[in-house]
N, C-alpha and C positions, 0 to 999 in steps of 0.2 A: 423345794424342787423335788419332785419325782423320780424316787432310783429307781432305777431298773436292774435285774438280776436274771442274768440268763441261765439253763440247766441245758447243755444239749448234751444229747444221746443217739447214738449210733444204735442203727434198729439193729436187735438180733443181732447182734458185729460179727463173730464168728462164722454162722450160717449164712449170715449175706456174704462175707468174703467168697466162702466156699462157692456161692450161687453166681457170685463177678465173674468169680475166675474159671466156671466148670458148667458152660451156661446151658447147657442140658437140665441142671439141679434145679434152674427157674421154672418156679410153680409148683415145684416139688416140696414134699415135705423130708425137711431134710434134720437128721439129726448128729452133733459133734460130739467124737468122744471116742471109748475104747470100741474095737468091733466083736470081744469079745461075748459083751453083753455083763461083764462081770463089773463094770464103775460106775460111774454116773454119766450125764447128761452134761456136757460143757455148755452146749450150746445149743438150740432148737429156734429152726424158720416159723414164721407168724405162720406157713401154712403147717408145721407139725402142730404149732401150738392151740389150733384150730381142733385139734384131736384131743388136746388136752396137756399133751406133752411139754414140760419144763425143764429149765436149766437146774440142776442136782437133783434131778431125779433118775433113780436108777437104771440103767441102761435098757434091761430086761422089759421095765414096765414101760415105759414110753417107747420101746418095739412092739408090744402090744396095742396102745393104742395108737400108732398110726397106720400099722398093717402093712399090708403087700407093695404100697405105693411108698411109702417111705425109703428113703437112704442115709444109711450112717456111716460117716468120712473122718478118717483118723485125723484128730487136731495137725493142722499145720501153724504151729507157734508164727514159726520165719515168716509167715506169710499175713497174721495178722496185727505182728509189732511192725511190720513194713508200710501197711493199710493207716496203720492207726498216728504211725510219723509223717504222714504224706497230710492224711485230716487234720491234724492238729498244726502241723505247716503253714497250713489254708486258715487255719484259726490262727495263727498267728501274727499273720500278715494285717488282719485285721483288727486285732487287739492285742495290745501290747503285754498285758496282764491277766494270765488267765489262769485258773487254778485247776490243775488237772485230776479227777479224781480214782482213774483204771486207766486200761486202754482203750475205753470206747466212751467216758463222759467227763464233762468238764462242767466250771460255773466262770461263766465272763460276767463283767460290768463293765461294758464298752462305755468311755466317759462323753462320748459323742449322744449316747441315750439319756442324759442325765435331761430331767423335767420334757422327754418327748412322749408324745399321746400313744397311746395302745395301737392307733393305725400305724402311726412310723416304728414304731416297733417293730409292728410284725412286719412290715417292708422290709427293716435291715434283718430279718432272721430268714423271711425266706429269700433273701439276695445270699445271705450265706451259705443256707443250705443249699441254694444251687450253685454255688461257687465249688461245695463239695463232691456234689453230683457229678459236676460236667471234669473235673481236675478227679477225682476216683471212682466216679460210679456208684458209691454207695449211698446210700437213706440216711439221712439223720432227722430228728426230732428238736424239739425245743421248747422252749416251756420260758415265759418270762414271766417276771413280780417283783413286790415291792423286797423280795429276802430269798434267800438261797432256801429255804424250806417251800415259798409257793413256787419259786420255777424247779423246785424238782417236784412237785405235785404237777405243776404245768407241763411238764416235758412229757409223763406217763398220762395224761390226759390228750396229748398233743400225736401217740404214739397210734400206730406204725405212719413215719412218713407225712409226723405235721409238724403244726406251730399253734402251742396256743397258750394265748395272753390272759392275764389275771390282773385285771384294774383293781386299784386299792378301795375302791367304794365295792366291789363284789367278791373281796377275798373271805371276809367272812363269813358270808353268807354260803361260799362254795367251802367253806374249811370245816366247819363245826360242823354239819351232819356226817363228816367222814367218820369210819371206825377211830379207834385213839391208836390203832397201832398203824395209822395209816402217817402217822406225824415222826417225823426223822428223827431217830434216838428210843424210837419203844420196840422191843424185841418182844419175842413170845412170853419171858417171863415176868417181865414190869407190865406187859399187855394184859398177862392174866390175872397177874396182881391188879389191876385197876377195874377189872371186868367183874372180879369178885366184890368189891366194893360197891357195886353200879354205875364206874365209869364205862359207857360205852365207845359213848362217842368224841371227839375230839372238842365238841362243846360243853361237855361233861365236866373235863375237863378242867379248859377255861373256867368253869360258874365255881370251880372250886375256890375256897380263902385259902390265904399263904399257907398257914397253920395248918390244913388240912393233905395240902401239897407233902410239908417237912415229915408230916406222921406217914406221907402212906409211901412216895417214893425217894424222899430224904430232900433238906438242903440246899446241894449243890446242883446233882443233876434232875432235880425234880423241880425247881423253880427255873431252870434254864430252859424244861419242858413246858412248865405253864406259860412260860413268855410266848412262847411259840407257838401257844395255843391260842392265846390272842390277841396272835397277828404281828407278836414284836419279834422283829429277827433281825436284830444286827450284825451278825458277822461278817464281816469284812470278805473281799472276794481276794488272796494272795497266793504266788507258787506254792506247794506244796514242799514241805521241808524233805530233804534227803532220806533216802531211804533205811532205816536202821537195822535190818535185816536181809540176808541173800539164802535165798531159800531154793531146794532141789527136793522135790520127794518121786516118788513112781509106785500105784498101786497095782501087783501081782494079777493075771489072770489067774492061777491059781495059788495057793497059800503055800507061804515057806515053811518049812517042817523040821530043817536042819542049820545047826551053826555053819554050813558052810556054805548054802544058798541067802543066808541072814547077811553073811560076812561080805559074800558079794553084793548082797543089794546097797550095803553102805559104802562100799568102795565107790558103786555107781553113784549113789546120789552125793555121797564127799567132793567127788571130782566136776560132777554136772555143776555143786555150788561151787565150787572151787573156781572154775572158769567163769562165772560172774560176779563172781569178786575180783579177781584180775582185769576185767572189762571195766568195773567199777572205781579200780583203781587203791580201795583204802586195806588194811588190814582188819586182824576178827581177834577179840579178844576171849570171844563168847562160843560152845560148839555146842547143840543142841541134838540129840538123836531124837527124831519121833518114829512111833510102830503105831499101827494101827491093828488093832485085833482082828483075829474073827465073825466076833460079835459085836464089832464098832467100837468098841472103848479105845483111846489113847492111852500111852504109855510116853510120857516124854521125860528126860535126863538131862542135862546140861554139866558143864565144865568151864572153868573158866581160869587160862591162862594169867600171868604175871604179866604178858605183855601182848599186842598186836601185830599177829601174822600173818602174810599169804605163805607161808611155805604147807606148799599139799602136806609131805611125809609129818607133819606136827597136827598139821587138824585131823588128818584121817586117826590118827593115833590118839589121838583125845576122843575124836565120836566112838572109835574101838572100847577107851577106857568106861565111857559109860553105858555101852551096850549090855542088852539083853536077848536072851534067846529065846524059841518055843519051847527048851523041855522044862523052862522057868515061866513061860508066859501062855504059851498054847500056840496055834498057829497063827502065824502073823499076814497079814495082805498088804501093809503099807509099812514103807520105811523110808525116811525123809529125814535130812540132815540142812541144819541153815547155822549160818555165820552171824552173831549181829553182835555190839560192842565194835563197832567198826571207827576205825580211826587212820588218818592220814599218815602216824608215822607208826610204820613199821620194823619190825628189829628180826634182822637175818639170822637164821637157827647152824651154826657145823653140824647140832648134833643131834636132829631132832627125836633119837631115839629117846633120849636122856626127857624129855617132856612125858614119854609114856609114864615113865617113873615118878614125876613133878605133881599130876593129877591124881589128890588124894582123894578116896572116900568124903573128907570132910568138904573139900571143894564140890562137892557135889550137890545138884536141885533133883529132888526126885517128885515131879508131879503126876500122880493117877488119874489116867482124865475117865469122864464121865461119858455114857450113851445118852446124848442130851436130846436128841434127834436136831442141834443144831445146823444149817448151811456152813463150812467150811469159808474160809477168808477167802482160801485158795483151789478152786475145785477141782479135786483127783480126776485124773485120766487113767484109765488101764491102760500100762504099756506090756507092748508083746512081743518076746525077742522072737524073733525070725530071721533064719539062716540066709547069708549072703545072697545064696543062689535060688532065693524062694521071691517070689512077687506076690501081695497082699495086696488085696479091695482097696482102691481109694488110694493109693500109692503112687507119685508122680515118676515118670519112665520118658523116656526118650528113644527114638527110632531113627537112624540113620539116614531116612528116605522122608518118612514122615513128620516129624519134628515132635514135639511135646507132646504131650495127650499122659490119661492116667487109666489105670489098671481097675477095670469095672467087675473083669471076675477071670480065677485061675481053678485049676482043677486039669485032673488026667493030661498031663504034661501037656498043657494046653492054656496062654494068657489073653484074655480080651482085652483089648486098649480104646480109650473111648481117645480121638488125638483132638484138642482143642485149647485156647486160653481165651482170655478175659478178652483179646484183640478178633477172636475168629466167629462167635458165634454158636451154635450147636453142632459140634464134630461128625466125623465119623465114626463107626468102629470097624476095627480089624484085628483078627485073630493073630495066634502066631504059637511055634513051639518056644515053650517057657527056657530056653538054651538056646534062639535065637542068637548068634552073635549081634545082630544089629540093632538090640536091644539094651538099653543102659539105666541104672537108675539114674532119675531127672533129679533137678533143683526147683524145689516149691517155687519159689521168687519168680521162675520165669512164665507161670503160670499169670502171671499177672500183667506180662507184656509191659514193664517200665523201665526195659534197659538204661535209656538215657537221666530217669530222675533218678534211680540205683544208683548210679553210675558219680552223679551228683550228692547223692545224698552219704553214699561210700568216702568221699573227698572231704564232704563237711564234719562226718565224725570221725576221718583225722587229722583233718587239720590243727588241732591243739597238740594232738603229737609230734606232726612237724616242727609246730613251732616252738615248744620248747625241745 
């Protein structure tokens, strides 16, 4: 019988949220991220990407190529883990089991598809997608086949805004002329390793013997590559296991220079992780500093406790113990602190001064990272502190008369507000003095006009608190 293997993909996730909720931004080319210009690219509309523009690419240059027409909206996280629980919601009502891979894609094996033709297929994907559509507004993709490696080939071939199917009498014919680093698991450097040999293509590949496999990309992960290069891809489609790390970093508009801007930026990112580990619920055996240079190289440290804590005053005193500074490292732009050794039981600290002193030299990882020109797991945002009484581009605000709307531009004591959400259409604007009293900062979330499923969805994750 015929498996089927679904890949969906939320288009652009990011930049379609901003475009739902800020419907001015439709047909724009829109770019997510710092408004500095100083970090990368979070996120970029199929019409930025029309310019050329991608996601980790540095802010500056994909300002350049989309020009004058272009807008760039400071990340609103809240706004697209709220998007991204409402879609997978919808997916789940649908399929009981589905493995979630971000917050914008997933791989189902709905067992209702088992031995069904390529047309019913794509019947139950686009009845999906529009079940997406009409319950959030947003695009999704999809991509199905006989293995999680063709429907995620199928979803990027299916993209912006389709579906498309890969019958198992045409997968190899569509698989083998792709590049080799087109096949999930080759990265630039096992890519260039095979390129140099005369692997090009992914049928290249495949015509290789085992023996040739073991000498060029080793044994394990290099025969689990050739499977997949022809055509075999068992892996099972199952939840994703718990997460073994809680991570907080924040990359500087401008570079920190001093132990005492360094010392803040770790209090910030300790506490940012700090508070999702509490959400998360386990303790952290593990405390990791990362810096990011000036010239991109990493600097990462770790420490590792006797036992599992959430008490702040003990982790922040462990990321302290293995800190580093500029007049030892040079300027620093990124400082990011994560939890992981995370475990259910936790052991309450009297004293946690007494742990600064616990964490020796020898309990110490010291890794020097490399400028690999690799994509990050996690893509940096530039964050930019600004004063209470200051209003920034792209900042959601609320009016007393007018209701929601967001901040399109400030200057000579003077704020534009474009007033609009996901429910209104394309707003208005209205000026105003930046000390207006009837002027308030807003809450992203209601930009999205879903009181009533908030509202529900707020009850569903706490209901296990109530109950026990």
């Amino acid at each position: 019988m015929q498996r089927w293997v679904l890949h969906i993909d939320m288009d652009a996730f990011f930049a379609s949220c901003e475009q739902l909720t800020r419907p001015t931004l439709r047909g724009r080319p829109v770019l997510v991220g710092g408004l500095s210009g100083r970090g990368v690219v979070a996120g970029a509309s199929y019409e930025a990407r029309e310019f050329g523009a991608h996601s980790a690419m540095p802010m500056y240059r994909a300002q350049q190529l989309v020009g004058l027409r272009g807008v760039v909206v400071r990340p609103r996280f809240p706004v697209y883990s709220a998007a991204s629980r409402r879609v997978f919601q919808s997916v789940a009502r649908r399929v009981e089991v589905f493995e979630q891979l971000s917050i914008d894609e997933a791989f189902l094996e709905p067992p209702e598809l088992v031995g069904a033709t390529p047309e019913e297929v794509r019947e139950w994907c686009e009845d999906l997608r529009r079940t997406i559509r009409e319950e959030t507004g947003l695009p999704a993709s999809i991509g199905a086949g006989s293995g999680k490696q063709f429907a995620k080939i199928g979803s990027g071939e299916a993209k912006p805004d389709g579906v498309y199917i890969i019958p198992v009498e045409r997968q190899l014919d569509m698989l083998h002329p792709l590049p080799v680093t087109k096949l999930w698991g080759i990265g630039p450097v096992t890519g260039a390793k095979l390129n140099a040999i005369g692997i090009v293509t992914i049928g290249d590949l495949a015509a290789m013997s085992e023996k040739e496999v073991d000498i060029s990309i080793g044994s394990t992960v290099g025969r689990s590559l050739w499977l997949m290069a022809q055509g075999i891809d068992n892996r099972v489609v199952a939840p994703r296991a718990i997460s073994k790390q809680i991570s907080t970093e924040h990359t500087y508009p401008k570079d920190l220079l001093t132990k005492e801007t360094v010392d803040a930026a770790i209090v910030r990112a300790a506490e940012g992780a700090h508070r999702r580990l509490l959400k998360d619920g386990r303790g952290a055996r593990t405390v990791t500093l990362k810096l990011r240079m000036a010239d991109f190289h990493i600097e990462s440290r770790s420490a590792t406790l006797s036992y599992a804590t959430d008490d702040l005053d003990t982790l922040k005193a462990t990321a302290f113990r293995v800190a580093r500074y500029p007049d030892e490292l040079g300027p620093i732009r990124l400082v990011g602190v994560s939890y992981s050794g995370l475990e259910e039981a936790r052991q309450d600290v009297l004293f946690p001064e007494l742990d600064r002193l616990a964490v020796t030299r020898d309990d110490t990882d010291y890794e020097p990272g490399v400028s690999d020109g690799r994509v990050p797991e996690r893509v940096e945002v530039v964050t930019e502190d600004v004063p209470e009484d200051t209003w920034v581009a792209t900042q959601d605000i609320v009016h007393d008369e007018y209701g929601h709307g967001w901040v399109q531009g400030t200057g000579h004591g003077v704020v534009s507000v474009r007033f609009e959400t996901r429910a209104t259409g394309p707003g208005k604007t209205c000026s105003f003095a930046v000390n207006d009293p009837a002027l308030h900062p807003g809450d992203p979330l209601d930009s999205l006009d879903w009181a009533d499923w908030l509202a529900a969805d707020d009850e569903l994750a706490d209901a296990p608190a109530r109950e026990s």
